[in-house]
ROSE-4610 file (N, C-alpha, C; in Angstrom, 1 decimal, always signed):
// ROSE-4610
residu = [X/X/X/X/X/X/X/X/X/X/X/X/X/X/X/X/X/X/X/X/X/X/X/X/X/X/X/X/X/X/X/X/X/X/X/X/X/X/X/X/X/X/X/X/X/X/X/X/X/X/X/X/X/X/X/X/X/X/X/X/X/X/X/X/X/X/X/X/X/X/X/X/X/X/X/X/X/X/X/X/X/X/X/X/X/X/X/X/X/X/X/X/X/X/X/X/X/X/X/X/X/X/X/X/X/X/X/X/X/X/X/X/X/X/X/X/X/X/X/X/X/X/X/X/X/X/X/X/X/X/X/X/X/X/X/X/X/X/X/X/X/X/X/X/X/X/X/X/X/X/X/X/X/X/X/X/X/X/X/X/X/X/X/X/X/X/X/X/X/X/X/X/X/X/X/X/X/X/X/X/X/X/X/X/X/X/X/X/X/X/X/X/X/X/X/X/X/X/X/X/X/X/X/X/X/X/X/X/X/X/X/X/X/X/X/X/X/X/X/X/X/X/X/X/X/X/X/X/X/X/X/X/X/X/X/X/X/X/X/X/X/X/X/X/X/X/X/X/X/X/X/X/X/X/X/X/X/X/X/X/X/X/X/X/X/X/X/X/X/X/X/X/X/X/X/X/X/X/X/X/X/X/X/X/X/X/X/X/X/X/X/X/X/X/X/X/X/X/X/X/X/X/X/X/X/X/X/X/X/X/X/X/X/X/X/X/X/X/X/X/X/X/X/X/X/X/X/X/X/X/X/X/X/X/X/X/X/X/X/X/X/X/X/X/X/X/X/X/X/X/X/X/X/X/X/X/X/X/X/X/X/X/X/X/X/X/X/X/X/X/X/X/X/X/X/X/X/X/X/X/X/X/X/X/X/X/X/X/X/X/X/X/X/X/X/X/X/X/X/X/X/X/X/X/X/X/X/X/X/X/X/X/X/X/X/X/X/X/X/X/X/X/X/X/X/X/X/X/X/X/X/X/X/X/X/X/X/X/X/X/X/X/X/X/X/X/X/X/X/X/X/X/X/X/X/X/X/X/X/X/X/X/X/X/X/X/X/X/X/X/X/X/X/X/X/X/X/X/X/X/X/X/X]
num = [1/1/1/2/2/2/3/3/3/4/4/4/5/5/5/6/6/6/7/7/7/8/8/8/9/9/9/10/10/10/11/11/11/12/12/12/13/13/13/14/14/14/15/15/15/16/16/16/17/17/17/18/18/18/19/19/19/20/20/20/21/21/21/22/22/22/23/23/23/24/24/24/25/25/25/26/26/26/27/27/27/28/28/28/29/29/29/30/30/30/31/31/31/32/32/32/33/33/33/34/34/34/35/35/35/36/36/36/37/37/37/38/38/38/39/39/39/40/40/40/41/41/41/42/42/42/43/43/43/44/44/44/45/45/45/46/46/46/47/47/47/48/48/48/49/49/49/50/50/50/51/51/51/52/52/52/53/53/53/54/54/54/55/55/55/56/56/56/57/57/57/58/58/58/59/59/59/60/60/60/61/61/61/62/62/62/63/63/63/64/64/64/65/65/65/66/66/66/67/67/67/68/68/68/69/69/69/70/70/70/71/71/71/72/72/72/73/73/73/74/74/74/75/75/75/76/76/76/77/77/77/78/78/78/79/79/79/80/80/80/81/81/81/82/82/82/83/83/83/84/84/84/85/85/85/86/86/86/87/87/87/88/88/88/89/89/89/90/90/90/91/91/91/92/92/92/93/93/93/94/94/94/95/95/95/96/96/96/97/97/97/98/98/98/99/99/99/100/100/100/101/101/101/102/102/102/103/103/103/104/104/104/105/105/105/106/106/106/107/107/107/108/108/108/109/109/109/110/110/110/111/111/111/112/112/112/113/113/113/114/114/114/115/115/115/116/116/116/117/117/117/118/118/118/119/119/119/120/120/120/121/121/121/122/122/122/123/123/123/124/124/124/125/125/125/126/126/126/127/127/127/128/128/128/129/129/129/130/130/130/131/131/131/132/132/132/133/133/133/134/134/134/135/135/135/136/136/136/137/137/137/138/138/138/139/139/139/140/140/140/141/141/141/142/142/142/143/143/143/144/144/144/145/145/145/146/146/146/147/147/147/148/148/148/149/149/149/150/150/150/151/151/151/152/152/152/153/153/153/154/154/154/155/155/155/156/156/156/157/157/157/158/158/158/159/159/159/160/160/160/161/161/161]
x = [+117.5/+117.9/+117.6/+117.2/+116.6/+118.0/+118.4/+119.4/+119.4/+120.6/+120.5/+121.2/+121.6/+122.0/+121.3/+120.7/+119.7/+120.2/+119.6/+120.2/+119.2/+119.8/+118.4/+118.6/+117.5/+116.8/+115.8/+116.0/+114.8/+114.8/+113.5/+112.8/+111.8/+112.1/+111.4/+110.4/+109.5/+108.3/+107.4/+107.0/+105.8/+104.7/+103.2/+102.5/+101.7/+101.2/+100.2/+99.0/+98.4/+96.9/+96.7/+95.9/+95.4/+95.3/+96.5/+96.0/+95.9/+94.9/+94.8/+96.0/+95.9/+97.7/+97.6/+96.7/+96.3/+96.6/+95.5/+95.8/+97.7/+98.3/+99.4/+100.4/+100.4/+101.0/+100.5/+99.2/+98.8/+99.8/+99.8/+100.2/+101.8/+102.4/+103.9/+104.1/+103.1/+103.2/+103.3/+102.2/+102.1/+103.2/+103.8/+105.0/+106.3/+106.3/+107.5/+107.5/+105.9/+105.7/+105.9/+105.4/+105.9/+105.5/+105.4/+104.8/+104.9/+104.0/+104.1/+103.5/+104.0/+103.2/+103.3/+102.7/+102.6/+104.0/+104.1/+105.5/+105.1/+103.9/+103.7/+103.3/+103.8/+103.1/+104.1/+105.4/+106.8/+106.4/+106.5/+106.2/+107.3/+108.2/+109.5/+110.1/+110.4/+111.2/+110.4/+109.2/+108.2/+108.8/+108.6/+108.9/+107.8/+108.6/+107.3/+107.4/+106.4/+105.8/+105.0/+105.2/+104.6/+104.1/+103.0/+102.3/+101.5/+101.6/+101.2/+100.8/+100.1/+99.8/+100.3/+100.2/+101.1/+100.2/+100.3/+99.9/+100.7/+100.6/+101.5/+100.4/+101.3/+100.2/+100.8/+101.6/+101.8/+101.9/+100.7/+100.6/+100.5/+101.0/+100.9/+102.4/+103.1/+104.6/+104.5/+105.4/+105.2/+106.8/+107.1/+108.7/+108.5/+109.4/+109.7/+110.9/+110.8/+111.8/+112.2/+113.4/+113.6/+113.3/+113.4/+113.6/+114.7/+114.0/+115.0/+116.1/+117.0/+118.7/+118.4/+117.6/+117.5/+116.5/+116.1/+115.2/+115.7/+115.7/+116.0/+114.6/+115.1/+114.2/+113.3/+114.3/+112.7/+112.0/+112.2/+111.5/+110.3/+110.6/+109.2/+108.4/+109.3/+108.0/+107.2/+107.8/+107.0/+106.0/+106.4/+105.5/+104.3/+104.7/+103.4/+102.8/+103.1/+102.7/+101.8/+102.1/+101.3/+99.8/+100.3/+99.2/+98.0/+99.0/+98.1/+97.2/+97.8/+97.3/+97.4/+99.0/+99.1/+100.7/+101.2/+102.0/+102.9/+104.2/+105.1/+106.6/+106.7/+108.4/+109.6/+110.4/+111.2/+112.7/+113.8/+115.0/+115.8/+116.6/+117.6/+118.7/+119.8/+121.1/+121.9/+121.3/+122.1/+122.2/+122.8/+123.0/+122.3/+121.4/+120.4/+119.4/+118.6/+117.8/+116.4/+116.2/+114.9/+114.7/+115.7/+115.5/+115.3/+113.8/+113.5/+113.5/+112.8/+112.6/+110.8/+110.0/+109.0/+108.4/+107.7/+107.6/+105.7/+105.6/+104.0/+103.2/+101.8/+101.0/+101.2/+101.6/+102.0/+103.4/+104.0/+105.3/+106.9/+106.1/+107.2/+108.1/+109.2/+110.2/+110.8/+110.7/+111.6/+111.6/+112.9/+113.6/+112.7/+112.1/+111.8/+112.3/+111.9/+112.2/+110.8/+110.8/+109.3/+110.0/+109.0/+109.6/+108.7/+110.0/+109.5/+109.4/+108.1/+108.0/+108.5/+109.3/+108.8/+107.6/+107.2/+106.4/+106.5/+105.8/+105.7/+105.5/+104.8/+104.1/+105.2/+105.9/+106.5/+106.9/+107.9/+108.0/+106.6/+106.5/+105.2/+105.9/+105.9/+106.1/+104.8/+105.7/+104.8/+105.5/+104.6/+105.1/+106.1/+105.7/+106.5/+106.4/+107.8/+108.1/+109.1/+109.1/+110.3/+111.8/+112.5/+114.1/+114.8/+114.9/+114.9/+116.4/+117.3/+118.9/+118.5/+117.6/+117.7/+117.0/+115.8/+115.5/+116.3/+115.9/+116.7/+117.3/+116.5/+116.8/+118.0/+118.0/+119.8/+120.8/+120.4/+121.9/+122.1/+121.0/+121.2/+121.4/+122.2/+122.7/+123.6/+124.3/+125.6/+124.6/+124.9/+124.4/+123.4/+122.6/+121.2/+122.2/+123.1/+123.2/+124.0/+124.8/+125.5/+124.3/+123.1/+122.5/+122.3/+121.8/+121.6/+120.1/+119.3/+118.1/+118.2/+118.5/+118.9/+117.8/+117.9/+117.1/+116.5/+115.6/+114.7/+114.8/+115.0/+114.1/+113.2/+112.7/+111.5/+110.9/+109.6/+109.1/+109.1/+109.9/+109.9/+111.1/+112.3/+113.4/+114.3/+115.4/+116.0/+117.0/+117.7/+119.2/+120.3/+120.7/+121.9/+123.3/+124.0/+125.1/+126.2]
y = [+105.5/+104.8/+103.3/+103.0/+101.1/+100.4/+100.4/+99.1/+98.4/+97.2/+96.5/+96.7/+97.8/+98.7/+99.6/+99.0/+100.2/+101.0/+102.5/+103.8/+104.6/+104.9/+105.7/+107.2/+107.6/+108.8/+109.1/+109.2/+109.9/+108.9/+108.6/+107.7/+109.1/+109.2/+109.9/+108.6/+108.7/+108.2/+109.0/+108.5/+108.7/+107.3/+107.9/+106.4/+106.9/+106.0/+106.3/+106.8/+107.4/+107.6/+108.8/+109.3/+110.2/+109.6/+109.2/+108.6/+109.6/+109.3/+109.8/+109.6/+110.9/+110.8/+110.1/+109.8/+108.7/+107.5/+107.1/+105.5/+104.9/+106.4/+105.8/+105.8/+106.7/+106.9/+105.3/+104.5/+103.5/+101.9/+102.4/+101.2/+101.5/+102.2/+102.3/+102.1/+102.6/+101.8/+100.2/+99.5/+98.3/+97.3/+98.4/+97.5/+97.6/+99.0/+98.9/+98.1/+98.0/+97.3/+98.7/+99.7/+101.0/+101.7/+102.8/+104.0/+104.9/+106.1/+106.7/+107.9/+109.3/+110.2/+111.3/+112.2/+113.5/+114.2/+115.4/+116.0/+116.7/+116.9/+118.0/+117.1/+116.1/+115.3/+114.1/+114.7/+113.5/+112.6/+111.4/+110.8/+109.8/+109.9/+109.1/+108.3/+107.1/+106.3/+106.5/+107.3/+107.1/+107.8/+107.5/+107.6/+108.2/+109.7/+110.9/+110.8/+110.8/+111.1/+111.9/+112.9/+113.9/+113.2/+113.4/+113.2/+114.3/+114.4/+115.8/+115.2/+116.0/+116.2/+117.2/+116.1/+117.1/+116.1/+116.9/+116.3/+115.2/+114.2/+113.7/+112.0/+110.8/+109.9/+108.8/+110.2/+109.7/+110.2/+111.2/+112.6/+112.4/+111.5/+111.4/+111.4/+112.1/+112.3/+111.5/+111.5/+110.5/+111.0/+111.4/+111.8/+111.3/+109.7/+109.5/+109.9/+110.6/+110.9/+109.7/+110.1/+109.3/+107.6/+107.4/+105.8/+105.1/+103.9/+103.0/+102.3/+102.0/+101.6/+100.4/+99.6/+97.8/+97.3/+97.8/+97.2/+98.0/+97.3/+98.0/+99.0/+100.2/+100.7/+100.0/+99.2/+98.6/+97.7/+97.0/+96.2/+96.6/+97.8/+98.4/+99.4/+99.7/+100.3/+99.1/+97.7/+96.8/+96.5/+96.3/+96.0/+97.0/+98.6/+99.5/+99.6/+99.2/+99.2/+98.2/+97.0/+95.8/+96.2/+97.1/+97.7/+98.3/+99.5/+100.1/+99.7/+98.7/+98.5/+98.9/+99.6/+101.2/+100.8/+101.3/+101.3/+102.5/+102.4/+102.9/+103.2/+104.4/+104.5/+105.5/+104.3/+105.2/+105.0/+105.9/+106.4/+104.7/+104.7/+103.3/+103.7/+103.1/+102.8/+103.6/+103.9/+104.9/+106.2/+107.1/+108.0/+109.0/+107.9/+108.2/+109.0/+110.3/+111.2/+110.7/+109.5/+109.7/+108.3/+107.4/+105.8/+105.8/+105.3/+104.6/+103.2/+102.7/+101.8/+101.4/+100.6/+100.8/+98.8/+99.4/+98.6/+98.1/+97.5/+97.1/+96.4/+96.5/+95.8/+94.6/+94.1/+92.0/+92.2/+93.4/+93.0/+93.1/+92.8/+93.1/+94.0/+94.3/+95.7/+95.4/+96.2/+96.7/+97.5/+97.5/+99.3/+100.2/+101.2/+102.1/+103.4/+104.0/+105.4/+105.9/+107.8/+108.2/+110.1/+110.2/+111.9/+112.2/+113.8/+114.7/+116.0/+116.3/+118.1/+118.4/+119.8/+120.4/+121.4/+121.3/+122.7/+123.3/+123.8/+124.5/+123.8/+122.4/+121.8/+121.0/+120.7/+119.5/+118.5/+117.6/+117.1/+115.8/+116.1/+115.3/+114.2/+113.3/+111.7/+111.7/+111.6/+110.5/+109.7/+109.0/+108.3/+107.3/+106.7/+105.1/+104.0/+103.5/+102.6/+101.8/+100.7/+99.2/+99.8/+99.9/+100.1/+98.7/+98.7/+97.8/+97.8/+99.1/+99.1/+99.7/+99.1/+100.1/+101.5/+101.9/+102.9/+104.5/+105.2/+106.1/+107.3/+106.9/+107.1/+106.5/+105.7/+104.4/+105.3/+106.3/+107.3/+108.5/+109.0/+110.0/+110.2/+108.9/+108.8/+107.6/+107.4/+106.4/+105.1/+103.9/+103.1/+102.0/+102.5/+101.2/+99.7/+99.7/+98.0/+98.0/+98.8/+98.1/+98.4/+98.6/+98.6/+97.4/+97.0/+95.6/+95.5/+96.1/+96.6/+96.7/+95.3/+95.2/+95.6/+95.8/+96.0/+95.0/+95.0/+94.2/+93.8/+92.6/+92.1/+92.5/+92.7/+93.3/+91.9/+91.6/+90.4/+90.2/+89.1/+88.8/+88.4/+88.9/+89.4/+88.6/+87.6/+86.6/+87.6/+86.7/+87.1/+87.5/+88.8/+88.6/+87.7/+87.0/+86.0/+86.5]
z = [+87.9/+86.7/+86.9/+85.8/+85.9/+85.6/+86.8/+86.6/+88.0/+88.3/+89.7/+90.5/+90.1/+91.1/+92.5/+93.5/+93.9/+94.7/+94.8/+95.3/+95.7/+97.2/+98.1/+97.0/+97.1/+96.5/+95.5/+94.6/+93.5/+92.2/+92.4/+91.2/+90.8/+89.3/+88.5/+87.3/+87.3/+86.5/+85.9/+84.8/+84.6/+83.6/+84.2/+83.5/+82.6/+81.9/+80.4/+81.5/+80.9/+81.9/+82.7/+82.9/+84.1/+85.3/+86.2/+87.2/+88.5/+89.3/+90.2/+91.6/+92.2/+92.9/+93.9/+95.0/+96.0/+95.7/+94.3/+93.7/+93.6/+92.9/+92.9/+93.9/+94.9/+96.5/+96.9/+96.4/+96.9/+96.3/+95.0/+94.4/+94.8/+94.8/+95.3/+96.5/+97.8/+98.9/+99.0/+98.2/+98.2/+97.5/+96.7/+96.1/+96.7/+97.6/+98.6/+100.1/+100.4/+101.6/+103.1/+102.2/+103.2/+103.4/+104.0/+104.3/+102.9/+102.1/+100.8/+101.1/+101.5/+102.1/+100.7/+100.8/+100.0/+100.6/+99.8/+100.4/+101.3/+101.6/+102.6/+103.8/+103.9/+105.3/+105.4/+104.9/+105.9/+107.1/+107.4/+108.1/+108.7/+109.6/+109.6/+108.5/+108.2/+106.7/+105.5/+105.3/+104.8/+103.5/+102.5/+101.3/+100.4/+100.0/+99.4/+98.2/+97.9/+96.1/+96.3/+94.8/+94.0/+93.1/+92.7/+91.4/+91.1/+89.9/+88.8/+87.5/+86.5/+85.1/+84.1/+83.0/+81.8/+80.7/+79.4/+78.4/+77.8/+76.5/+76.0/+76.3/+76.1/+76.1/+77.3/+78.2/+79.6/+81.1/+80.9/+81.4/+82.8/+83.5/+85.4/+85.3/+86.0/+86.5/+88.1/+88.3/+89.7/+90.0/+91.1/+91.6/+93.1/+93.2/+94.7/+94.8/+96.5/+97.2/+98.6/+98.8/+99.9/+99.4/+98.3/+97.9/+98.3/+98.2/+99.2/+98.9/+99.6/+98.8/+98.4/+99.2/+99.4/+98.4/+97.5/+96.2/+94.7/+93.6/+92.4/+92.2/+91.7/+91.1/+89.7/+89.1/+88.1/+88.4/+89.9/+90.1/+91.0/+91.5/+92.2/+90.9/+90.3/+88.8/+88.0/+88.2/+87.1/+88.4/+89.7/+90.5/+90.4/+90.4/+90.4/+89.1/+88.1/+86.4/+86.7/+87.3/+87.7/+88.4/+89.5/+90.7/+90.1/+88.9/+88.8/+87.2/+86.5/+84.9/+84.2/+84.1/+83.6/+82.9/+81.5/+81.4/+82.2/+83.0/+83.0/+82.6/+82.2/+81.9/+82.8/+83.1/+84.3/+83.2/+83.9/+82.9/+82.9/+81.6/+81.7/+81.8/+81.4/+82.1/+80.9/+80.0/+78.6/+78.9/+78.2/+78.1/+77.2/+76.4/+75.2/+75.5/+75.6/+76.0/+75.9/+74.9/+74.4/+74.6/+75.0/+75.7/+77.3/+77.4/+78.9/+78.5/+80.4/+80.2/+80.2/+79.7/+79.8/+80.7/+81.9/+82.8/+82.2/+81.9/+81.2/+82.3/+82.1/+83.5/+83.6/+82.6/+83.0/+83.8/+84.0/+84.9/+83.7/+82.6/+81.5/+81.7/+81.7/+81.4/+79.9/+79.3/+77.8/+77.7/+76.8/+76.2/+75.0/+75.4/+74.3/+74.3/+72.7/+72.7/+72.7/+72.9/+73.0/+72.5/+72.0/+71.9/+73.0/+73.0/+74.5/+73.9/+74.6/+74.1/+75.8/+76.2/+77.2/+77.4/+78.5/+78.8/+79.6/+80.2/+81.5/+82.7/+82.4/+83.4/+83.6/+82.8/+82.9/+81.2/+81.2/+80.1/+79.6/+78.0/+77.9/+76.7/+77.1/+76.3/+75.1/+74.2/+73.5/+72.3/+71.3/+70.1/+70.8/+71.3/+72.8/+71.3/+71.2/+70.3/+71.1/+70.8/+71.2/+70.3/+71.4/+70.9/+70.1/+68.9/+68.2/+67.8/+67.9/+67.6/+66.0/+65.6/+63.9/+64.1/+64.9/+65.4/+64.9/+64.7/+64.4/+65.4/+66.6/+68.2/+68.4/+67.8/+68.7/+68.1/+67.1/+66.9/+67.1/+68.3/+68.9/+70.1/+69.8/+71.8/+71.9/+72.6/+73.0/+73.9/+73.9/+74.5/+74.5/+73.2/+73.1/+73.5/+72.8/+72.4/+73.2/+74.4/+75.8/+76.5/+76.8/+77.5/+78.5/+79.8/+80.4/+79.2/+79.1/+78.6/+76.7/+76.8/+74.9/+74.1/+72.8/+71.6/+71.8/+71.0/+70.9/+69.6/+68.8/+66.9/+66.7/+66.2/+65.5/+65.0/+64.9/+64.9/+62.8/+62.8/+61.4/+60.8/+61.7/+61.6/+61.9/+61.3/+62.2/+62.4/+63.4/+63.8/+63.7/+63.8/+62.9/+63.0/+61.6/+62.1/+62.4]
């Protein structure tokens, strides 16, 4: 979950793109400063990712294991969104099904929704839009507007008083 809270175990991701699974074992090493092995080759504190393909218009899955307690999870996804030049979306702090957070290659993080098909392979993202609170997403789920991960205005739009 993207909050500042951080918690050893499982970061679930996925990025826009076909990325190759090395590159990204590479760019999450360099943003943890650590060891990043396959699951079939554990290496002491060394922190495993899976990476796989699915369709949709974010078809690299990425699953680290053994993630570390002592960094936030969104700060090492905007670091590898960064790495890799790739948009990423890891889960937010709602309870909303169809709200991540989306980590952009400038380092940006903001709230979007995305529809999900399942399949066999795996869940496939797509239709990635900015969580704006008028969204028709923000009412199929509890949380956009307590999120840390606020709506966003929509450009045009002043404020409400």
């Amino acid at each position: 979950m993207a909050d500042t809270d951080p918690t050893d175990g499982l970061w679930n991701w996925c990025a826009a793109g076909t990325l190759d699974a090395a590159l990204v074992r590479d760019a999450v090493s360099g943003a943890l400063q650590r060891p990043v092995m396959t699951l079939d080759a554990p290496v002491g504190d060394a922190v495993l990712c899976d990476v796989w393909h699915v369709g949709g218009d974010f078809p690299t899955l990425i699953d680290c294991y053994m993630a570390p307690g002592d960094v936030a999870e969104a700060t090492i996804a905007s670091a590898v969104a960064v790495r890799l030049g790739a948009d990423l979306l890891l889960p937010d702090d709602t309870l909303n099904p169809t709200r991540y957070v989306r980590a952009e290659p400038d380092g940006t993080l903001r709230p979007v929704h995305v529809e999900e098909t399942e399949t066999d392979d795996g869940t496939e993202r797509s239709h990635v839009r900015v969580c704006t609170g008028s969204d028709p997403a923000c009412a199929a789920g509890p949380g956009c507007s307590r999120s840390r991960w606020k709506p966003e205005r929509p450009p045009g739009r002043p404020a409400a008083a």
